[in-house]
C-alpha positions in Angstrom: 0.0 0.0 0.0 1.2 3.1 -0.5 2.2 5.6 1.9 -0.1 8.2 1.0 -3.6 7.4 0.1 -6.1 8.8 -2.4 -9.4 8.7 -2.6 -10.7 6.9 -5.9 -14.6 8.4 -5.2 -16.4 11.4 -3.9 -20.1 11.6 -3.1 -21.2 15.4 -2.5 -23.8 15.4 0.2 -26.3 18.8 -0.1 -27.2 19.5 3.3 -29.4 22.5 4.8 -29.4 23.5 8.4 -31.2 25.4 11.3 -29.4 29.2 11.9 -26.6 31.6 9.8 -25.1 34.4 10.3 -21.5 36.1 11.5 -20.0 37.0 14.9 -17.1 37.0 16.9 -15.4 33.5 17.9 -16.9 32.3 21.6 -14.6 32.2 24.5 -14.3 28.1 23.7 -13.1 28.8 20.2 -10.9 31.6 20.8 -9.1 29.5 23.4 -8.7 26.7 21.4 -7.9 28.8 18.5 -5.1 30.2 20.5 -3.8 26.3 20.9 -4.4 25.7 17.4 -2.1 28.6 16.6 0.4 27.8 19.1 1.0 23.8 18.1 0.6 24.9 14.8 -2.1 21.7 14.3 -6.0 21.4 13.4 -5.4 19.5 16.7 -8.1 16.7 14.9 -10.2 14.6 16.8 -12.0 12.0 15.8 -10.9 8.3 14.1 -12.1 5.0 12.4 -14.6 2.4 13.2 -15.3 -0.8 11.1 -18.6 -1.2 9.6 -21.4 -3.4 10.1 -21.3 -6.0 7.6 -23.5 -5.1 4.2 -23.3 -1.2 5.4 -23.4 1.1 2.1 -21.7 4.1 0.6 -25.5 5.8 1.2 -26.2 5.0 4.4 -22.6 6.7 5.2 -23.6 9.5 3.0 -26.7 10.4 5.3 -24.9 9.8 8.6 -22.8 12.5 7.2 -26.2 14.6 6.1 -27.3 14.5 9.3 -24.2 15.7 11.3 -23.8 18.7 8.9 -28.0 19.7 9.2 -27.9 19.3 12.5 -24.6 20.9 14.2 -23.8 24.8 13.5 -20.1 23.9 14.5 -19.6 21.7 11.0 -21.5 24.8 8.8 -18.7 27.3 10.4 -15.7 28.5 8.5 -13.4 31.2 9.8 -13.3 34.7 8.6 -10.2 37.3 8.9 -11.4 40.8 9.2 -8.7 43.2 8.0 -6.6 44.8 10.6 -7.1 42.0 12.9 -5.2 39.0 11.6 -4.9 37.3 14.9 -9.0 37.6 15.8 -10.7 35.6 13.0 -14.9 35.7 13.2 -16.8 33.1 12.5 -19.7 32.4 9.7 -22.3 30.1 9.8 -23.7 29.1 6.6 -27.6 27.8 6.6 -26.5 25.3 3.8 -23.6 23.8 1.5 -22.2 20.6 0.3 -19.3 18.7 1.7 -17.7 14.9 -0.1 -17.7 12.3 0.9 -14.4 10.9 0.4 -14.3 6.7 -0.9 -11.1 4.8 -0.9 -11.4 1.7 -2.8 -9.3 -1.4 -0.9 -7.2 -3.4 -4.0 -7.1 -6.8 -3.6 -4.5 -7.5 -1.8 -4.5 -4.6 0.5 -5.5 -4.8 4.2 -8.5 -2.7 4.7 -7.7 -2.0 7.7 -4.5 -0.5 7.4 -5.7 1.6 4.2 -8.1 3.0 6.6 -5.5 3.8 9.2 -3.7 5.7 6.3 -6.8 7.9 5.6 -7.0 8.6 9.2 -3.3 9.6 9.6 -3.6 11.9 7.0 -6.7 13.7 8.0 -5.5 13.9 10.7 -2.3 15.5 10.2 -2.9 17.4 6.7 -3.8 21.1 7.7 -7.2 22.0 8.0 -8.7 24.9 5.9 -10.9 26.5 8.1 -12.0 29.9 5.8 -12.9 27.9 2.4 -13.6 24.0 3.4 -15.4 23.0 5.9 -13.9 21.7 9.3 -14.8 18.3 8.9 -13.0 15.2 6.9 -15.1 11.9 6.5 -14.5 8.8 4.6 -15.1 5.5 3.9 -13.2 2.3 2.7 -15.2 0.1 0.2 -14.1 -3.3 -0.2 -16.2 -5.7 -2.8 -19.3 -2.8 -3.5 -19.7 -2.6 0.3 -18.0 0.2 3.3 -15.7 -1.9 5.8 -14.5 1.2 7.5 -15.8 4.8 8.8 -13.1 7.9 9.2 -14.2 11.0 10.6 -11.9 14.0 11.6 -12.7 17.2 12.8 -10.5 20.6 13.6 -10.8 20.7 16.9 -12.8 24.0 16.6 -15.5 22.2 15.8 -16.0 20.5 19.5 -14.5 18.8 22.8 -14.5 15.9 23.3 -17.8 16.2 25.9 -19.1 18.0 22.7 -18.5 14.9 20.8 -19.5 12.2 23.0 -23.1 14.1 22.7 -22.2 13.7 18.8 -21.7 10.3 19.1 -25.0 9.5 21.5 -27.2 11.7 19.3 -26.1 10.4 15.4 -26.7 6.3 17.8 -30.6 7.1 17.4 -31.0 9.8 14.8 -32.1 12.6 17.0 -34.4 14.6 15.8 -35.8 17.2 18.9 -34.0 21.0 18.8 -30.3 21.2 19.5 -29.5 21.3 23.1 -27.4 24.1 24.6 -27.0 27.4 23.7 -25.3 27.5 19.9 -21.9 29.7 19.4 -23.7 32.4 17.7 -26.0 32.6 21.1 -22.7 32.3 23.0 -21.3 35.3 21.4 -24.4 37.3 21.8 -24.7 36.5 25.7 -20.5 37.2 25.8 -20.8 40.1 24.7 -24.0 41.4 27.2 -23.5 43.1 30.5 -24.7 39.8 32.2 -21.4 37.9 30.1 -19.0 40.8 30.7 -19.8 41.4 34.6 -19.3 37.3 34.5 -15.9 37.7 33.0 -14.7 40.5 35.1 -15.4 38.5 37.8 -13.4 35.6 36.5 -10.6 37.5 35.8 -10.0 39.3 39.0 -9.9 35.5 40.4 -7.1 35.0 37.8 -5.9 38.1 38.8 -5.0 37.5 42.6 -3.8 33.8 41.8 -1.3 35.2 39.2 0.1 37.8 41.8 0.6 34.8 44.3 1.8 31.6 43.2 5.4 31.0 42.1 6.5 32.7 39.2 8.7 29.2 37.8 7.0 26.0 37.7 9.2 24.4 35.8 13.4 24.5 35.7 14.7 26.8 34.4 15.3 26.6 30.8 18.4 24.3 29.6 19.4 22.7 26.0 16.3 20.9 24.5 16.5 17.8 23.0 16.4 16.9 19.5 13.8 16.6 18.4 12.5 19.3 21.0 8.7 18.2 21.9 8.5 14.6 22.8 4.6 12.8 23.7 4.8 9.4 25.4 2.0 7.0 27.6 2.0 4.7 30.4 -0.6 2.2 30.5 -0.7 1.2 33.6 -3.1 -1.9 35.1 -2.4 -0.9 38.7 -3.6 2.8 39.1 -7.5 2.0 38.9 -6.6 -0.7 41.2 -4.7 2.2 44.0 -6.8 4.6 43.0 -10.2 3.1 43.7 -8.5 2.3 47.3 -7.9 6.2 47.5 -11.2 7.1 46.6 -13.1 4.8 48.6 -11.1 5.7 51.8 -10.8 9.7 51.1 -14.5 9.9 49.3 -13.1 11.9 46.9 -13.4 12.2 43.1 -10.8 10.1 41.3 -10.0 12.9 39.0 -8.8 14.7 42.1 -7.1 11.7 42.9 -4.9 11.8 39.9 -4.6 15.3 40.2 -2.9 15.1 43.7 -0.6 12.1 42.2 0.1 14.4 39.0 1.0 17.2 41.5 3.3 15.5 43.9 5.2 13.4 41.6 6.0 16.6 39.3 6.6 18.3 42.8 9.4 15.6 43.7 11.0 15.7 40.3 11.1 19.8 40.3 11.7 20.9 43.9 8.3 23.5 43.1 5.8 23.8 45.8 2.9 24.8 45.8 2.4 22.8 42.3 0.1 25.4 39.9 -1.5 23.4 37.2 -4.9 24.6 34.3 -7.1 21.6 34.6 -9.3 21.2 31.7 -12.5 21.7 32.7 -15.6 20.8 30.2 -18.2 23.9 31.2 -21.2 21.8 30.3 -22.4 22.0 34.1 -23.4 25.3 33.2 -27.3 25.5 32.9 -26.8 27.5 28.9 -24.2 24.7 27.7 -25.9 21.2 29.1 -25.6 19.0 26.1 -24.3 21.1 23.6 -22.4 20.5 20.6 -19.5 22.9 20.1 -15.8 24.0 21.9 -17.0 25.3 25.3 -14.0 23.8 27.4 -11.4 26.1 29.0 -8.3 25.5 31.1 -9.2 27.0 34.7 -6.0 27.1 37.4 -5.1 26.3 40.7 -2.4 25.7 43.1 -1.7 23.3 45.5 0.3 23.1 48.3 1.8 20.2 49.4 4.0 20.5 52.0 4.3 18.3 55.0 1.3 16.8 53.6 -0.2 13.3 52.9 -1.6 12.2 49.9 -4.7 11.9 51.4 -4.6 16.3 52.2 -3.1 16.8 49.2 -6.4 15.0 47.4 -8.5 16.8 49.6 -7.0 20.0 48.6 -7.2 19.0 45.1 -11.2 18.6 45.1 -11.5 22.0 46.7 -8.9 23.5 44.3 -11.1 22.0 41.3 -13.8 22.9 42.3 -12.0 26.6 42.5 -11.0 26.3 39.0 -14.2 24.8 37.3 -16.1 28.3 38.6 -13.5 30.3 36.9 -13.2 28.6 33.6 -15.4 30.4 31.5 -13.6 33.4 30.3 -12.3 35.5 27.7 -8.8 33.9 26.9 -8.1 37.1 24.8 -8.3 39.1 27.9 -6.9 36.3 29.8 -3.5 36.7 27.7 -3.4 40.5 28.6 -3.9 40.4 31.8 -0.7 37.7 32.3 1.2 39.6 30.6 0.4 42.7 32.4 0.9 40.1 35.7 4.2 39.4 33.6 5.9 42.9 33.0 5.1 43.7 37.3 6.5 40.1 38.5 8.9 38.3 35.5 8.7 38.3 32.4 9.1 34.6 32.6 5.8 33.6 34.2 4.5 30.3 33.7 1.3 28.7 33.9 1.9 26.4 31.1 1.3 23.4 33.2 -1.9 21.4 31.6 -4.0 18.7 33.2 -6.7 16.9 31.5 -9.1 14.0 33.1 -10.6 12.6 29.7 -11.4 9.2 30.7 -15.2 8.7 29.8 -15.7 5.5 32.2 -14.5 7.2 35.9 -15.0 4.7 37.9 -16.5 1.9 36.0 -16.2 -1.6 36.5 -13.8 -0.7 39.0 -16.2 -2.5 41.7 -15.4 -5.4 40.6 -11.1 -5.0 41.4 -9.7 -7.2 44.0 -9.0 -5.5 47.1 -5.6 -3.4 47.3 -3.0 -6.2 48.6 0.9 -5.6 48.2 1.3 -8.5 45.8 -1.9 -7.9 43.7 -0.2 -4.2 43.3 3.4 -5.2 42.3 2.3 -7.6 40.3 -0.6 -5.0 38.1 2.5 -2.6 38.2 5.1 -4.8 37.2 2.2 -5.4 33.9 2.5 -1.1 33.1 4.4 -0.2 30.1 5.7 3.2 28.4 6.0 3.9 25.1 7.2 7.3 23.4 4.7 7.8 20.7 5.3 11.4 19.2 8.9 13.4 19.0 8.5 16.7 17.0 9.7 20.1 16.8 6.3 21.2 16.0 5.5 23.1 19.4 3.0 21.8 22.1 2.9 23.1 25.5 5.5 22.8 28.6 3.6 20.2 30.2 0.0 18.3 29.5 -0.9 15.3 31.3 -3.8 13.5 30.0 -6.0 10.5 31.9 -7.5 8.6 29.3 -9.4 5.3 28.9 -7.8 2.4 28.0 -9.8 0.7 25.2 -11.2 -2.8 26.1 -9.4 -5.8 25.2 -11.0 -9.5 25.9 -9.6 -10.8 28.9 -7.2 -7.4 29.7 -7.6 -5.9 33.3 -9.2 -2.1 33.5 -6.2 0.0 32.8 -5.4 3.6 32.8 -3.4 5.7 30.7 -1.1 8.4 31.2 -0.4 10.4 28.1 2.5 13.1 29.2 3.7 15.6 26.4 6.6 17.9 27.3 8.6 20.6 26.5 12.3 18.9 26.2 14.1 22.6 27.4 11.8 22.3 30.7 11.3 18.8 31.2 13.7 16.4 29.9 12.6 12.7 28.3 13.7 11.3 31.8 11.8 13.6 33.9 8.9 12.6 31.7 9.0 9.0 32.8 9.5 9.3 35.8 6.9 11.9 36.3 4.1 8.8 35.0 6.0 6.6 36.8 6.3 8.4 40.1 2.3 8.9 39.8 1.8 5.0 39.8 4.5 4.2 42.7 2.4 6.9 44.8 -0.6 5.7 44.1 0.2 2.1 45.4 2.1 3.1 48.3 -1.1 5.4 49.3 -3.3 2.7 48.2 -1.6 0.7 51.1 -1.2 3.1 53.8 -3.4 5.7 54.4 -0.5 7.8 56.0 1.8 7.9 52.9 3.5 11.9 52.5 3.7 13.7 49.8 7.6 14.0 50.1 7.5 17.6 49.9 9.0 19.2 53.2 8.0 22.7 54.2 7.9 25.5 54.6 6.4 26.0 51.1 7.5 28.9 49.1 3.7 29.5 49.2 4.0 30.1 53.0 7.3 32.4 52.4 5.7 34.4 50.2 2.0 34.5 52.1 0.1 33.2 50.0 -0.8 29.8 51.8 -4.7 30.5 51.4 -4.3 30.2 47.3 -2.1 26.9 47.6 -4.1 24.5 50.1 -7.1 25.0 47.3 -9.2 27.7 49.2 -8.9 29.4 45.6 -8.4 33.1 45.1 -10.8 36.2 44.1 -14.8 35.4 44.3 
């Protein structure tokens, strides 16, 4: 097969939608437009599924029908008013056509790996987001009939909480009014007194954290390594396992869990207390987004300060700092950007929140019932099954530090696992730090899985504490 595929068919599907018109970009898409900008990437999500057996070119055809009528997102291109070439608009057309894209399988040729192809390069091929829609989709055809479904999307288009609504509603065909308020409505409710008032609020929270925490949260700058930005995953069988043990004796979320591990290992390898880390927080709690299709996530922030702690404060500071965080991540990231550097050019031109974490499992807590207790040996023996891979080295920039919990998908017979997806910054955090970073997450995990009193390793006092700001770091939060 060759490396790079083409398509040998194209199906244009006319579609006609609900809403048009122009506007600004919402605070969702103008932050991750800002991320888009920065990595340089579409930043695609989406991927491949295999067919139903006797599944046709058609019925793909209207699957694809249906997404474009029925989400404003995929009927938005980008616009670039003159003077402002770094604050694009947005337009939402009422209808179109978009192709369907067929790649014919020739004997020979694995199907599957010809539909791994297609979704590499949708994937990675730029988008155009002012004259093509943001969308990709594609099938493989072997014999007269589709084996395999690709679908990409810029990452403008949605979440991922956006698209697991995407993927519930296109299951049974909905047909009832879009849920959640669309970008255009977003924009118009922004831009109100009611939306401004909301973001001045949020930002004078962002405000008093900025002018407290730790200027540095990761070493200082040294030779990167070549390539510079490297991504890499543990899969590891044992965290559920220590985790669910953490949970079950703390009653605390499990994404605060990992947030404490994330935040003590990083603070062992880095000497940086209190740890200040954006956790991605989905915004669809918010009575105008419930159930909506489009990019409404934002990065909040917090601190936490883990000093003379145990693991079990530390995650008990970590649900208060989240819950901190998820109140003040729904803002303007345009104003956001000012108002660090304005936080910048009083305190260090260096400042640094570039520290990401991101909870995306979909199945918290799952199945997890069903673990064997948290013995020594069941422990060594789920960690002694983890593995790490590197799976991405570019030069291509990403940020300084994202951690990502996923899902791991099911396999027949395979215990529930978790992964760890780290992606650094090689002139902050080296390949070495990187690993051990996952690693130390899963060797703190067990050892507070097992005992209750297990510290953080971080003695006091905290530079938080020298510098007065102990309030922010033990996840009271900051502002109102």
């Amino acid at each position: 097969m060759n490396d790079v595929v083409t398509a040998t068919d194209r199906v244009l599907v006319a579609f006609a939608g609900q809403g048009s018109g122009t506007g600004a970009l919402s605070w969702g898409q103008r932050e991750i437009y800002l991320a888009m900008q920065h990595q340089r990437s579409s930043l695609a999500i989406g991927g491949l599924k295999p067919l139903p057996p006797g599944t046709t070119v058609a019925e793909i055809a209207d699957e694809l029908r249906y997404l474009m009528t029925r989400y404003p997102p995929m009927r938005t291109r980008l616009r670039y008013p003159p003077g402002a070439p770094d604050r694009p608009t947005q337009e939402l057309f009422a209808s179109g056509e978009i192709a369907l894209e067929i790649f014919d399988v020739a004997e020979g040729e694995d199907g599957g790996q010809v539909a791994a192809a297609v979704e590499h390069r949708y994937k990675y091929e730029p988008f155009d987001l002012v004259d093509a829609w943001p969308i990709r989709m594609a099938v493989t055809r072997e014999h007269g009939t589709a084996t395999y479904m690709i679908i990409l999307m810029a990452h403008l288009v949605s979440d991922a909480g956006g698209a697991m609504v995407m993927l519930r509603e296109v299951e049974t065909r909905e047909t009832g009014p879009v849920p959640g308020m669309q970008q255009l409505e977003q924009v118009d409710w922004q831009a109100s007194d009611e939306g401004q008032r909301h973001n001045a609020r949020t930002l004078r929270y962002w405000a008093d954290l900025l002018r407290r925490i730790p200027t540095r949260q990761l070493p200082e700058p040294h030779p990167p390594q070549s390539p510079r930005h490297w991504a890499g995953e543990l899969c590891s069988p044992a965290l559920p396992i220590a985790v669910k043990a953490i949970t079950e004796r703390t009653g605390a979320d499990s994404s605060a869990v990992y947030m404490a591990l994330f935040a003590a290992s990083l603070a062992r390898i880095t000497g940086i207390n209190p740890v200040v880390m954006r956790p991605v927080v989905h915004n669809r709690f918010r009575a105008k987004l419930v159930g909506v299709l489009c990019m409404v996530a934002q990065a909040g922030c917090c601190a936490l300060d883990l000093a003379d702690s145990t693991l079990d404060e530390a995650v008990g500071r970590a649900e208060r700092a989240t819950m901190a965080a998820s109140k003040h991540a729904y803002f303007d990231p345009w104003a956001l950007n000012d108002l660090i550097a304005e936080v910048a050019r009083e305190r260090d031109p260096e400042l640094d929140i570039a520290t990401f974490f991101n909870d995306r499992r979909l199945r918290k807590g799952e199945g997890e019932s069903t673990l064997p207790p948290p013995e020594r040996d069941t422990l060594d023996r789920a960690r002694a099954a983890s593995v790490f891979v590197w799976t991405d080295k570019q030069d291509d920039p990403i940020e300084r530090l994202f951690l990502h919990v996923e899902d791991v998908d099911d396999v027949e017979g395979a215990p529930l696992r978790v992964q760890l997806r780290v992606c650094v910054d090689t002139c902050y955090l080296g390949s070495d730090d990187a690993i051990a970073l996952v690693h130390g997450m899963e060797a703190i995990a067990i050892e507070a899985a097992l005992d209750a009193g297990t510290a953080t390793g971080i003695a006091g006092p905290s530079e938080a504490e020298a510098a007065g700001v102990a309030g922010v770091a033990t996840g009271s939060g900051a502002g109102g």
